[in-house]
KOLTI-186614 format. One record per residue (C-alpha): y, x, z; residue in one letter; chain. Coordinates in steps of 0.5 Angstrom, whole numbers, plus 2048, in hexadecimal, padded with zeros to 3 digits. Example, Ala and Ser with C-alpha at 12.3 -4.5 7.8 and 13.67 -1.06 7.14 Angstrom:
2
+-----+-----+-----+----+----+
:  py :  px :  pz : aa : ch :
+-----+-----+-----+----+----+
: 7F7 : 819 : 810 :  A :  A :
: 7FE : 81B : 80E :  S :  A :
+-----+-----+-----+----+----+
REM end
This chain:
243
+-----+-----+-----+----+----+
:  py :  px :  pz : aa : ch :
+-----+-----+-----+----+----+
: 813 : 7DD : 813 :  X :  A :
: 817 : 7E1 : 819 :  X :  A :
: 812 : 7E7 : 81D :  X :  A :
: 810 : 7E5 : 823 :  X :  A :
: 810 : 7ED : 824 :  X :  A :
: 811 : 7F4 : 820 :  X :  A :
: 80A : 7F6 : 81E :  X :  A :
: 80C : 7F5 : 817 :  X :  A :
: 812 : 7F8 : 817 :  X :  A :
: 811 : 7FE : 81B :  X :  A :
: 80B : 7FE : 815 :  X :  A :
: 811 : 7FF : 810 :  X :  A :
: 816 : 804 : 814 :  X :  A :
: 810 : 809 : 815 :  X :  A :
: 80C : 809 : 80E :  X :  A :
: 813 : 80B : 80B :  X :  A :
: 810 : 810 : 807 :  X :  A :
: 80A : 80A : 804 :  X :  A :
: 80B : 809 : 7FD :  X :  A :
: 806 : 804 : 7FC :  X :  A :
: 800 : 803 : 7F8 :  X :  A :
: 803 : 801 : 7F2 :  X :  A :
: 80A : 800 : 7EE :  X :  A :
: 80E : 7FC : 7E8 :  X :  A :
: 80C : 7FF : 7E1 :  X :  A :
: 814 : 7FB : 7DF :  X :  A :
: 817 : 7F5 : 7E1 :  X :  A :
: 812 : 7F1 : 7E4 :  X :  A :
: 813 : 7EA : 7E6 :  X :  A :
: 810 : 7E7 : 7EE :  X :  A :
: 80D : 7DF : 7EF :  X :  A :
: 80C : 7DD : 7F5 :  X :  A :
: 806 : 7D9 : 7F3 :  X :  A :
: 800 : 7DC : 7EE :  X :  A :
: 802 : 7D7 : 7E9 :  X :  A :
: 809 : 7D6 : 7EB :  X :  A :
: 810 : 7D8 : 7E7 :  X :  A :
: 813 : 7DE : 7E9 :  X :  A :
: 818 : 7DE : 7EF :  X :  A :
: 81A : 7E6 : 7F0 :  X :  A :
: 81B : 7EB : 7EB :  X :  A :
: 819 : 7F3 : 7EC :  X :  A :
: 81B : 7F8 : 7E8 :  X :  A :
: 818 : 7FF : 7E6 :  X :  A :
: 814 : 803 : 7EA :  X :  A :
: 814 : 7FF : 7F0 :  X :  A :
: 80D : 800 : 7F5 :  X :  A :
: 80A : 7FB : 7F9 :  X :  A :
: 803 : 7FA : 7FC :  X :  A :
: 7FD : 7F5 : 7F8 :  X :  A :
: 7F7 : 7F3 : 7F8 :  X :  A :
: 7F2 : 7F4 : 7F3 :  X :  A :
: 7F5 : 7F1 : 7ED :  X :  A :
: 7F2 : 7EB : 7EA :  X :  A :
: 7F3 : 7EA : 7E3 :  X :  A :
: 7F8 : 7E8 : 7E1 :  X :  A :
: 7FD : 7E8 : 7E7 :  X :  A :
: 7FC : 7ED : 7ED :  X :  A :
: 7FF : 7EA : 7F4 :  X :  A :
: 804 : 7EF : 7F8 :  X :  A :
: 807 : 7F1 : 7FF :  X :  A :
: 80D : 7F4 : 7FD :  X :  A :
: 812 : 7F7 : 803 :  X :  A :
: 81A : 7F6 : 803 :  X :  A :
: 821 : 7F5 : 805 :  X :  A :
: 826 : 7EF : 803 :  X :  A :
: 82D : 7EE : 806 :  X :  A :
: 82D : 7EA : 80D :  X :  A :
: 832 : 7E6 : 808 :  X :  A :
: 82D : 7E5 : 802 :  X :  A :
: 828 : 7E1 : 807 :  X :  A :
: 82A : 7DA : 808 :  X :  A :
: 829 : 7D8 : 80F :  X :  A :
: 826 : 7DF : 810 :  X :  A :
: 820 : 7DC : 80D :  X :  A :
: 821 : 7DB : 806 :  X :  A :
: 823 : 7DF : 800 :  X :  A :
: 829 : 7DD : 7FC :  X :  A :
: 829 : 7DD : 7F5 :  X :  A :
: 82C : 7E4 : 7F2 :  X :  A :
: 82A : 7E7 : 7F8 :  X :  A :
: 829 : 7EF : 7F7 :  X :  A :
: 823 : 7F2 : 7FA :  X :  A :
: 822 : 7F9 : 7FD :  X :  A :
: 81D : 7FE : 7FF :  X :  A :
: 81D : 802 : 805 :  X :  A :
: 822 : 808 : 802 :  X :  A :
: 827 : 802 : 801 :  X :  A :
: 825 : 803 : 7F8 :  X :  A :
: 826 : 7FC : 7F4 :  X :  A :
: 81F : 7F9 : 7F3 :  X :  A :
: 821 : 7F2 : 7F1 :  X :  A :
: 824 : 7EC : 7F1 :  X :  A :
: 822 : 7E4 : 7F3 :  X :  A :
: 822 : 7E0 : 7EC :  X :  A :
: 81F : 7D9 : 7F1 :  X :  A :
: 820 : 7D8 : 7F7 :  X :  A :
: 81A : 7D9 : 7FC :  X :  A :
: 818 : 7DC : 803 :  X :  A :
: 815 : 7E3 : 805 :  X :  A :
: 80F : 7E3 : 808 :  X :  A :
: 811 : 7E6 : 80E :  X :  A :
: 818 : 7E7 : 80F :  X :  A :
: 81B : 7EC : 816 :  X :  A :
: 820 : 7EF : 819 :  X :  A :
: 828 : 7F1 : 817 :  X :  A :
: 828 : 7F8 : 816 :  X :  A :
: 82F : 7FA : 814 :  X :  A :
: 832 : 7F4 : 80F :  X :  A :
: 82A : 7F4 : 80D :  X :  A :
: 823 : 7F0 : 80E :  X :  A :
: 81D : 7F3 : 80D :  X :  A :
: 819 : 7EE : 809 :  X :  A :
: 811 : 7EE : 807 :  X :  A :
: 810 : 7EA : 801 :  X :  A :
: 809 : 7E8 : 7FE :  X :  A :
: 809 : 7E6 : 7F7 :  X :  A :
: 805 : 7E6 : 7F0 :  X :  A :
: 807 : 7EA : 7EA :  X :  A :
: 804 : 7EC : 7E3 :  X :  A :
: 7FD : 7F0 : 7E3 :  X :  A :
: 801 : 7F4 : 7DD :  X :  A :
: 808 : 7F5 : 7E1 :  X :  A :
: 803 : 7FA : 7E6 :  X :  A :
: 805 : 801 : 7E4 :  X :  A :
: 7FE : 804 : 7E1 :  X :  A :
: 801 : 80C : 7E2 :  X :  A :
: 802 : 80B : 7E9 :  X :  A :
: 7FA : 808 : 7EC :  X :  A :
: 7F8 : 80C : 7F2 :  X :  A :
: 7F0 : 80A : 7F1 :  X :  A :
: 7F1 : 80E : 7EA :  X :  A :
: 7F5 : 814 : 7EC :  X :  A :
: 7F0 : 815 : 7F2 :  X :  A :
: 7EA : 815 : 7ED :  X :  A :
: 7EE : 819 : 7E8 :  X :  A :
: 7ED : 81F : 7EF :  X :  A :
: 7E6 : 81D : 7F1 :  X :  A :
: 7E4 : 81E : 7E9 :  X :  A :
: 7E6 : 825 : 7EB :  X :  A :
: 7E4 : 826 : 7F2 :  X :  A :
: 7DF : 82B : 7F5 :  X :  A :
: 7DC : 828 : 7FB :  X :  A :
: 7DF : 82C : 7FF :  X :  A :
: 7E7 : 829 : 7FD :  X :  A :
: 7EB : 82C : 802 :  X :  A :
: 7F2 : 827 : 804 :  X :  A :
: 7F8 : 82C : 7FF :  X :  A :
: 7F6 : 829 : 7F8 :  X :  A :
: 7F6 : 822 : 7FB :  X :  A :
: 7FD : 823 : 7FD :  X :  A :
: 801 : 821 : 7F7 :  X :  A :
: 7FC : 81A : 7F7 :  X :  A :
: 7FF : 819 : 7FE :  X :  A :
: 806 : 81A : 7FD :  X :  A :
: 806 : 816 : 7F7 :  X :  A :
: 803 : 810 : 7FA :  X :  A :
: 806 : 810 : 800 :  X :  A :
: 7FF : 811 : 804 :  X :  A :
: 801 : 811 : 80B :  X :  A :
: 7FE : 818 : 810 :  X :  A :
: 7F9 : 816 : 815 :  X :  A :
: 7F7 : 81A : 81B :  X :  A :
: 7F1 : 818 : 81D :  X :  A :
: 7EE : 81D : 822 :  X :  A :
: 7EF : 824 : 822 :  X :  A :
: 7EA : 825 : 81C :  X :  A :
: 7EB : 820 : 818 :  X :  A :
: 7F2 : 81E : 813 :  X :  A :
: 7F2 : 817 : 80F :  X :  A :
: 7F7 : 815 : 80A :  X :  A :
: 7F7 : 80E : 809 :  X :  A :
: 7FA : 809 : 804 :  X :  A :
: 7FA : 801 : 806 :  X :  A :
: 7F9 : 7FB : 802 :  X :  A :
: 7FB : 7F4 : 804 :  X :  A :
: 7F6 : 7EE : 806 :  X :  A :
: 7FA : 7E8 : 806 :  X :  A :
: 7F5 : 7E4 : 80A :  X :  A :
: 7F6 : 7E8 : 810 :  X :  A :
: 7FD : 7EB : 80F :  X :  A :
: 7FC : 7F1 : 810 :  X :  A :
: 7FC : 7F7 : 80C :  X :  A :
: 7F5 : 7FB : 80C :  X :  A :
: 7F2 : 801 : 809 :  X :  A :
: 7F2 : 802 : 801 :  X :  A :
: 7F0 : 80A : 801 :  X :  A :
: 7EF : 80E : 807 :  X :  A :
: 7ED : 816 : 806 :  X :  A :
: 7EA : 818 : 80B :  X :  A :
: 7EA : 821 : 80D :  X :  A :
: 7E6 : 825 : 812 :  X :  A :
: 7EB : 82A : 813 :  X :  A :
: 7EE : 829 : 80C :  X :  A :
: 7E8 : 829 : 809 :  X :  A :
: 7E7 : 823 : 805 :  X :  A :
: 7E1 : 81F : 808 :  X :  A :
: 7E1 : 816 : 806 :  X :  A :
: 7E5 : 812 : 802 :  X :  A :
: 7E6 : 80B : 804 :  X :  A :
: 7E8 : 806 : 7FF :  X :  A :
: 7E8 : 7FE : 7FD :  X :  A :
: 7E9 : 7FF : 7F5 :  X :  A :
: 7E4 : 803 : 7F0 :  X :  A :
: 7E5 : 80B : 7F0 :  X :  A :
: 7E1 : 810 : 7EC :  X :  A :
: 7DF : 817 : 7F0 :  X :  A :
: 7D9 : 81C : 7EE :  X :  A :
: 7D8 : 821 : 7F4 :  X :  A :
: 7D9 : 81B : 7F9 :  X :  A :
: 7D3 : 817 : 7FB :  X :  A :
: 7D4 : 810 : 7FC :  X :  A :
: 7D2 : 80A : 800 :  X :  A :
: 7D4 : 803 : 801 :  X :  A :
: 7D6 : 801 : 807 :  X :  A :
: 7D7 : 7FA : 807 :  X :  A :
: 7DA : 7F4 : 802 :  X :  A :
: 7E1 : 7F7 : 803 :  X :  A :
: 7E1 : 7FE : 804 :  X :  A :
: 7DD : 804 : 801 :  X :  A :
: 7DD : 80B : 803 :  X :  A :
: 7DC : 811 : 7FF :  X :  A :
: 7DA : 818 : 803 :  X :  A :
: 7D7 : 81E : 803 :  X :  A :
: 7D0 : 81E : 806 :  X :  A :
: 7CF : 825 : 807 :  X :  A :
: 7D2 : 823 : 80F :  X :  A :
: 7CE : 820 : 815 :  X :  A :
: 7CC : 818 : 816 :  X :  A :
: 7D1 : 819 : 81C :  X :  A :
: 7D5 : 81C : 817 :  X :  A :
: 7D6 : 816 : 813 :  X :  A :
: 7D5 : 811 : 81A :  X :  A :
: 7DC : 814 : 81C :  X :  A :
: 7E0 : 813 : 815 :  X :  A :
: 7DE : 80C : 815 :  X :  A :
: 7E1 : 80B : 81B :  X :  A :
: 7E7 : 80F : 818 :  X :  A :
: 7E8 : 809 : 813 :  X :  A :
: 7E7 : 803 : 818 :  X :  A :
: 7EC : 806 : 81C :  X :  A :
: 7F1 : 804 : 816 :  X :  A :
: 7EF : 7FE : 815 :  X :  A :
+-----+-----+-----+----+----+
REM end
């Protein structure tokens, strides 16, 4: 499917920081469909985006790159085409011939490409979960956590840097909903002048000084109650800017 506009691909050149959420723990193969047969095999170490994982195969949003040559009728991919990530480093290769979900314009001899599949809940890197390195902090933390701790956190997961007024800093990591086709937050950490006040988060995390309220069916949220009602209206307002 050729864009209609260059919202996603703008998404892909201004994030090049982003290593997502999750990565190959070896070499893993992509279906297109949950019970489907493999069409793409990725190598080692190779970050993509996830939903939460079922159990036994986890749905992905990986972002690449293919030869414009590799692409049949620049729609399709041929078998034996090799894939790259945005610093043009080998990824991995078609095994079966499929479409990308979204495919973009050529840059250089290259296409950008978004693809969505499913791979085994085992192939995830369980060093690497960003729910659990974030709780290994908070089991840590005072309730007055100031931003500098947090910043290898942020560095290694790629989480984007918000200015959201002049007191207020976020850092945010998505995750894809694939109804929508969008991607939507998956963490946000919100600091009042780099103090750390709220934590947004879909997936389960563990924290001891933070109190914590749920903020619906799909998004929780853990803050530090010693600020005012206002306090807290305003960091809510923070997190749906994002969405």
């Amino acid at each position: 499917m050729r864009a209609k506009n260059n919202f996603l691909f703008l998404l892909l050149c201004l994030v090049q920081t982003v290593l997502f959420g999750e990565r190959t723990s070896g070499h893993c193969s992509i279906s297109e469909d949950e019970k489907g047969k493999s069409v793409l095999s990725l190598l080692p170490g190779v970050s993509f985006y996830t939903e939460a994982p079922g159990q036994i195969k986890v749905r992905i949003w990986l972002e690449a790159f293919v030869k414009t040559s590799d692409l049949y009728d620049e729609l399709r991919f041929n078998v034996g085409a090799k894939i790259y990530d945005r610093n043009r480093k080998l990824i991995g290769r078609v095994i079966e011939a499929f479409n990308p979900m979204q495919s973009f314009d050529a840059v250089d001899s290259l296409t950008p490409v978004i693809i969505w599949g499913y791979l085994e809940k085992s192939c995830l890197d369980n060093t690497h979960l960003p729910e659990e390195e974030l709780s290994k902090l908070l089991l840590k933390a005072s309730e007055n956590k100031k931003l500098e701790p947090f910043l290898p956190f942020i560095e290694t997961f790629g989480l984007v840097q918000q200015t959201d007024t002049s007191d207020y800093t976020s850092y945010l990591l998505v995750q894809p909903e694939f109804t929508r086709q969008i991607l939507a937050p998956r963490i946000l950490l919100v600091f009042y002048k780099k103090e750390l006040i709220a934590i947004f988060h879909t997936r389960t995390i563990t924290v001891k000084h933070y109190d914590s309220i749920e903020m619906g069916k799909q998004y929780k949220m853990i803050y530090n109650s010693k600020f005012a009602e206002e306090t807290k209206v305003e960091m809510v307002n923070i997190f749906k800017r994002k969405l």
